[in-house]
C-alpha positions as CSV (number, residue, x, y, z in Angstrom):
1,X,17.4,71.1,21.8
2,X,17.4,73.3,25.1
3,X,18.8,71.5,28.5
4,X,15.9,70.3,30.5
5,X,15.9,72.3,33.9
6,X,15.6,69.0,35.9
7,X,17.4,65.9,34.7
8,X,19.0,62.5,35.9
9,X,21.7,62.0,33.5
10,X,24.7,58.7,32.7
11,X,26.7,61.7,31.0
12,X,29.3,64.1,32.5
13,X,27.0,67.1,33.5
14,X,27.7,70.4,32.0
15,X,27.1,72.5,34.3
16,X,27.5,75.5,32.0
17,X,24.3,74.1,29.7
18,X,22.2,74.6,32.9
19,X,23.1,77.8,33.9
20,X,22.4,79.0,30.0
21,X,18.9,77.2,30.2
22,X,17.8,79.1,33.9
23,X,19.6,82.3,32.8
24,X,17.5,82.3,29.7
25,X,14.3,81.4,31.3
26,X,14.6,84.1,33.3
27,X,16.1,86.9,31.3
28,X,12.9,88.9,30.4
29,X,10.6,87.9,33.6
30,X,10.2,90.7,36.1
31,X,13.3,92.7,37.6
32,X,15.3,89.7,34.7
33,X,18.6,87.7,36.2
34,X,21.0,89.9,38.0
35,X,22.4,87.0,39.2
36,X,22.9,82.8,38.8
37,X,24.3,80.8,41.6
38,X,25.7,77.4,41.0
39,X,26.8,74.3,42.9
40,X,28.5,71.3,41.9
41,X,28.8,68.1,44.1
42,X,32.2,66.5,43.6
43,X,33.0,63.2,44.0
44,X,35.8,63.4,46.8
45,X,38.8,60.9,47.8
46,X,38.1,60.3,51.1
47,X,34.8,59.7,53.2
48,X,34.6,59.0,57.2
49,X,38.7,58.4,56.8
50,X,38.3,55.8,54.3
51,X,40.3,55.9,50.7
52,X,37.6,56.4,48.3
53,X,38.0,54.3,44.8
54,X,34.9,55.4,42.9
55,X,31.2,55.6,43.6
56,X,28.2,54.3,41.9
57,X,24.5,56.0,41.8
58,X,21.3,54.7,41.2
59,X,18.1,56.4,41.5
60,X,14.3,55.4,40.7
61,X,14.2,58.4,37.9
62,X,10.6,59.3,37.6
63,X,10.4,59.9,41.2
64,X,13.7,61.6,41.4
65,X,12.6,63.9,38.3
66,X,9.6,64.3,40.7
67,X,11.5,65.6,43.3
68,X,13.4,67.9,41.4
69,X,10.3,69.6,40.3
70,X,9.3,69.7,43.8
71,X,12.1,71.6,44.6
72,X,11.7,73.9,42.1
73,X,8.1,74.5,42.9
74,X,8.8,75.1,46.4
75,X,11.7,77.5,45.6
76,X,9.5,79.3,43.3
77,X,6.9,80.2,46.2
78,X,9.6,81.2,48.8
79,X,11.4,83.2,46.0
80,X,9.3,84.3,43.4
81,X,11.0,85.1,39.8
82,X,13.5,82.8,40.5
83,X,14.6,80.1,38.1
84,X,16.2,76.2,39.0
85,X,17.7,73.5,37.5
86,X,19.1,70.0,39.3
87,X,21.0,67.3,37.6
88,X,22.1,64.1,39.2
89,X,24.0,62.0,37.7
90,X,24.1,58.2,37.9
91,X,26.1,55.1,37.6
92,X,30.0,55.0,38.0
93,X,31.6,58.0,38.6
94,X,35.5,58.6,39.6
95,X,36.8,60.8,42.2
96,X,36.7,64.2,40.8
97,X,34.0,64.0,39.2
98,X,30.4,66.0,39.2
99,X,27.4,64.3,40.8
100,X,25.3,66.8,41.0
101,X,24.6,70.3,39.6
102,X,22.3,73.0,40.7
103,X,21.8,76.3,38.8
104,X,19.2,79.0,40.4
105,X,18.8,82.2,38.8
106,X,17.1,85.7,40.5
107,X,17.1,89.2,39.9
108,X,19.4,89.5,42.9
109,X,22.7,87.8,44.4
110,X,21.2,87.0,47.8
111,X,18.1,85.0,46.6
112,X,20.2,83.1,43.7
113,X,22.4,81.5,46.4
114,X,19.3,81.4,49.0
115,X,17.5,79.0,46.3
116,X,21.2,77.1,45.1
117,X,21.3,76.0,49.1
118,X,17.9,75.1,49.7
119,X,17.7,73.2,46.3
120,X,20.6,70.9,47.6
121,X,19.7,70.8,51.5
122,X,15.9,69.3,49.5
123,X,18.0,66.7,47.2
124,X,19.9,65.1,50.2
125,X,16.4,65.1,52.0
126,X,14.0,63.7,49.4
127,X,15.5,62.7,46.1
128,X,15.5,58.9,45.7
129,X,19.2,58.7,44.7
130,X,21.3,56.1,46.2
131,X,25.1,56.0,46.7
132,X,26.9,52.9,46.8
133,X,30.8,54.0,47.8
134,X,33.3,51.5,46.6
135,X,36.7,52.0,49.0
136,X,40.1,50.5,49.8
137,X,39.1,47.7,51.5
138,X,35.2,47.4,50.9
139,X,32.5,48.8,49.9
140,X,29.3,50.5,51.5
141,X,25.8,51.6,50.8
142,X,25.4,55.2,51.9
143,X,21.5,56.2,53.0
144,X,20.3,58.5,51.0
145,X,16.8,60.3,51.2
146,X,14.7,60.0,53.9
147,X,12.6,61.8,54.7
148,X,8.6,62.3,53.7
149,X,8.9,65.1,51.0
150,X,5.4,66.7,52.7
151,X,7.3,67.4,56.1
152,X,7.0,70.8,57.2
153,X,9.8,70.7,59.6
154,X,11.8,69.5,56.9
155,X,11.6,72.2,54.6
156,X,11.5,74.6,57.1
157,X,15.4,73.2,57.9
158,X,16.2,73.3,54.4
159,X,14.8,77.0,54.1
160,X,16.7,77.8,57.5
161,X,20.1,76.4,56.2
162,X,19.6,78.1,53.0
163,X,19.1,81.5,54.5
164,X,21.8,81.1,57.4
């Protein structure tokens, strides 16, 4: 069974099923993929100077899955012939571990890493995935989305971050 190109996962994401799913999707479209551009979030040891123990993720998935395909959507009209995939992952994770991977493919370098940055600049905005961060001493939830996902300005910062 292929890898979906959008997912919210409880499983280690494989980052490398991803990039074989958007590679291949775009392989014989137009100019093909010259290029795939990936980023993974990494759970990190320390936040705001505080010892990190482990985090834990929850996210309403059908509106998250939404989002995704959102993202993709938009991508696709700013960068036509590209290809994306996003997977979050949810529940406990340790430090070290992936959160979140993001796989854009394009005929050319520039574009594949123009999509990768916008795709995650639109997660942190609009995906409904909440962080609870569980650290030496306490614990905290950390805001996640908010803002409306039909904000212009919005995506117009993501698309200006992405293309910085």
């Amino acid at each position: 069974m292929p890898t979906p190109r959008v997912a919210v996962v409880r499983e280690t994401i494989a980052v490398e099923h991803l990039v074989v799913q958007v590679e291949g999707d775009l392989r014989h479209d137009g100019e093909g993929c010259g290029a795939v551009c990936t980023f993974v979030g990494v759970v990190r040891a320390t936040h705001q100077g505080r010892r990190v123990r482990y985090l834990e993720y929850e996210a309403y998935e059908p509106l998250a899955l939404r989002a995704f395909f959102r993202i993709g959507e938009e991508a696709a009209a700013r960068w036509p012939g590209s290809r994306l995939g996003i997977h979050h992952r949810v529940g406990r994770l340790e430090i070290g571990e992936a959160s979140v991977a993001i796989a854009a493919a394009s005929a050319h370098r520039a574009e594949a890493f123009q999509v990768c940055r916008y795709a995650i600049e639109r997660v942190k905005q609009i995906a409904p995935v909440w962080k609870h961060e569980f650290f030496e001493g306490g614990e905290v939830w950390i805001e996640g989305a908010t803002i409306d996902p039909d904000d212009d300005a919005a995506r117009e910062e993501a698309f200006r971050r992405a293309c910085a």
